[in-house]
C-alpha positions in Angstrom: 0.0 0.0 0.0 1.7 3.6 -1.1 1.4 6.3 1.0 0.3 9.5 -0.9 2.9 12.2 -1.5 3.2 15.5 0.3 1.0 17.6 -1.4 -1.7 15.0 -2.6 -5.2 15.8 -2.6 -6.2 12.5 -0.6 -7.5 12.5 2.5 -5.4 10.7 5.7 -6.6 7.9 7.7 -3.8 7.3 9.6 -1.0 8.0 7.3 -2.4 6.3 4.6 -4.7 7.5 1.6 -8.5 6.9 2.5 -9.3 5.6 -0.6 -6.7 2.8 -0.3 -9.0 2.1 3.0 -11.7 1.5 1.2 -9.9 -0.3 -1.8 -8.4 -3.0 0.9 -11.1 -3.6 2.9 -14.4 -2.5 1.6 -15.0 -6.6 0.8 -14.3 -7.4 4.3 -16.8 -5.2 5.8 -19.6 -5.9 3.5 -19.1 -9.6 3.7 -19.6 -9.2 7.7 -22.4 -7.3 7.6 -23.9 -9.4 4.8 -23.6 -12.2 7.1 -25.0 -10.5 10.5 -27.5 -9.1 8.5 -28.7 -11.7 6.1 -29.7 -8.8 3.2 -27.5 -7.4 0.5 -29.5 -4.3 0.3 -28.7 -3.8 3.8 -25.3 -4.8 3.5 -24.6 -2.0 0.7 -26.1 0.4 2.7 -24.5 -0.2 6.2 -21.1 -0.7 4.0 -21.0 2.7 2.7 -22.3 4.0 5.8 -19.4 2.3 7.7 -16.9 4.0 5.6 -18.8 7.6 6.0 -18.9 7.4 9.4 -14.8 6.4 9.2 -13.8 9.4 7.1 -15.9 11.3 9.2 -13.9 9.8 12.2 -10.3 9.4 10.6 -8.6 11.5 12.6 -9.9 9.0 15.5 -8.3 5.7 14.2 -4.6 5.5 16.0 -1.5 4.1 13.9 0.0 1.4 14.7 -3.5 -0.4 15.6 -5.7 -2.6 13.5 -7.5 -0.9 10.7 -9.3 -3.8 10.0 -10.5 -4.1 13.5 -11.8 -0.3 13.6 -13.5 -0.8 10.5 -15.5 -3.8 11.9 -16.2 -2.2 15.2 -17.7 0.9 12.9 -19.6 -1.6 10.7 -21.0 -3.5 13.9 -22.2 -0.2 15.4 -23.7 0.8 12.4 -25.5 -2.0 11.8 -26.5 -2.0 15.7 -28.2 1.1 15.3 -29.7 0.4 12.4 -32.0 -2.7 14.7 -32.4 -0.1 17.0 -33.9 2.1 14.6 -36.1 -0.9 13.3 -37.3 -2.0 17.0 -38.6 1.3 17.7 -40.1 2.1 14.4 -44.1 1.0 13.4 -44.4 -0.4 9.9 -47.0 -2.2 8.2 -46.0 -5.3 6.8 -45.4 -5.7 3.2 -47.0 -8.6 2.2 -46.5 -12.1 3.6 -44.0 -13.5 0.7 -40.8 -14.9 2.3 -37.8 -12.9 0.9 -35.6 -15.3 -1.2 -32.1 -15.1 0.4 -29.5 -13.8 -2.5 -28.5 -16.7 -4.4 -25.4 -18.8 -3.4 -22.7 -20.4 -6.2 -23.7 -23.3 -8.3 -21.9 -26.2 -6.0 -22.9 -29.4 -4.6 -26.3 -30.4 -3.6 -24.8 -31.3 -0.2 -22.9 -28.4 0.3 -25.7 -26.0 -0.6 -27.5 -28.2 1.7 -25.1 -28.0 4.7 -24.3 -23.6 3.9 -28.1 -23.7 4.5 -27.9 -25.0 8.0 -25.3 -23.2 8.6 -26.5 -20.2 7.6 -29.5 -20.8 9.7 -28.0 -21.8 12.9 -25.5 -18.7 12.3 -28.8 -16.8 12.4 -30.4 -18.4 15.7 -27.1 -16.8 17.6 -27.4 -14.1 19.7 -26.0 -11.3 17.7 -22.5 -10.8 19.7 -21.7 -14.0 19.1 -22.2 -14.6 15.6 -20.4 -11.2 15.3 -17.4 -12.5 17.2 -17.5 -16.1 15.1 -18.1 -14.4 11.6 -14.7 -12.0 12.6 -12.9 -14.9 13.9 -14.0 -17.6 11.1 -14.7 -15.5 8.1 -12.4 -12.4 8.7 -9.9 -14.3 10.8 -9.2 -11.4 13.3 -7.2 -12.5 16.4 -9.2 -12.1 19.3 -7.3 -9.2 20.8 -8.7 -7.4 17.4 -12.5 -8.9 18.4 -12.2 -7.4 21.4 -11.0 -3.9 20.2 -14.0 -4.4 17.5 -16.7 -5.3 19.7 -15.4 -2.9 23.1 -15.0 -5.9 25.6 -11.7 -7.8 26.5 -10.2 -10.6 25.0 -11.2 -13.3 27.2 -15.2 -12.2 27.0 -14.5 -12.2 23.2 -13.0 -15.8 23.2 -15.8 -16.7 26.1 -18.4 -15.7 22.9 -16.5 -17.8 20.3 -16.9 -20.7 23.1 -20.3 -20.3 23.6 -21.4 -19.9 19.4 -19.5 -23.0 18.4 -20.9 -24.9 21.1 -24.6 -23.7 20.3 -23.8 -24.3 16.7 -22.5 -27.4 17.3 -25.7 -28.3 19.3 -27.8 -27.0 16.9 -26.6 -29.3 13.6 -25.6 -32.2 15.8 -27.4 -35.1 14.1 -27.7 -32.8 10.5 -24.4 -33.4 9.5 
């Protein structure tokens, strides 16, 4: 990654040009939010909003730590208020059609099969600990990074990687 030149016109995130933020990791943080919030529209959405509210913020993010890690913790928070903002707000229904979830790769019969479980049983966890299992799993942050991410330490965070494998394993014992 190449640091911009005095006298360039892009912005700093901690020494580094912002777009290049959003170039390296912009995959990463809609892939987590894809998966915590199970709609790509959604995704999008809280993606760009992630990175707004991190140029908004750059001057926050401290060199030398994770930029990974402060990008997730932004995308979790958004994506925290966003069911926050849901909860509280009365809508009418649309219509009782189920949603089709956005359509995985051509594959396997068995292995769509078993991503569905998964999927589902990723779902059924409470949301702190599918957040801590898709970072760890999917992202592979180290769990001193979860815990920046997520504001607790890193022996709650590896206490809530525990407790999601063991649900998940409880949940697809016998279905795999």
């Amino acid at each position: 990654m190449s640091r911009p030149q005095t006298g360039s016109h892009e912005v700093l995130c901690g020494g580094i040009a912002f777009s290049h933020v959003v170039e390296q990791h912009w995959i990463s943080v809609y892939r987590l939010l894809y998966r915590m919030s199970g709609e790509a529209h959604d995704a999008e959405d809280l993606t760009q909003e992630t990175f707004l509210r991190a140029f908004e913020r750059r001057d926050s993010f401290r060199p030398g730590t994770n930029m990974r890690a402060w990008l997730m913790r932004i995308a979790s928070n958004a994506l925290f208020d966003l069911q926050r903002k849901r909860r509280t707000a009365r809508a009418t229904p649309l219509d009782d059609k189920q949603v089709q979830a956005a359509p995985t790769p051509a594959g396997p019969a068995e292995t769509a099969e078993l991503g569905g479980l998964l999927a589902e049983a990723l779902a059924r966890l409470p949301e702190t600990q599918r957040l801590v299992f898709l970072l760890r799993s999917t992202e592979e942050l180290s769990f001193r990074d979860i815990a920046g991410a997520i504001g607790t330490s890193e022996e709650t965070a590896r206490w809530h990687m525990l407790q999601a494998r063991r649900q998940l394993l409880t949940m697809l014992d016998g279905k795999l």
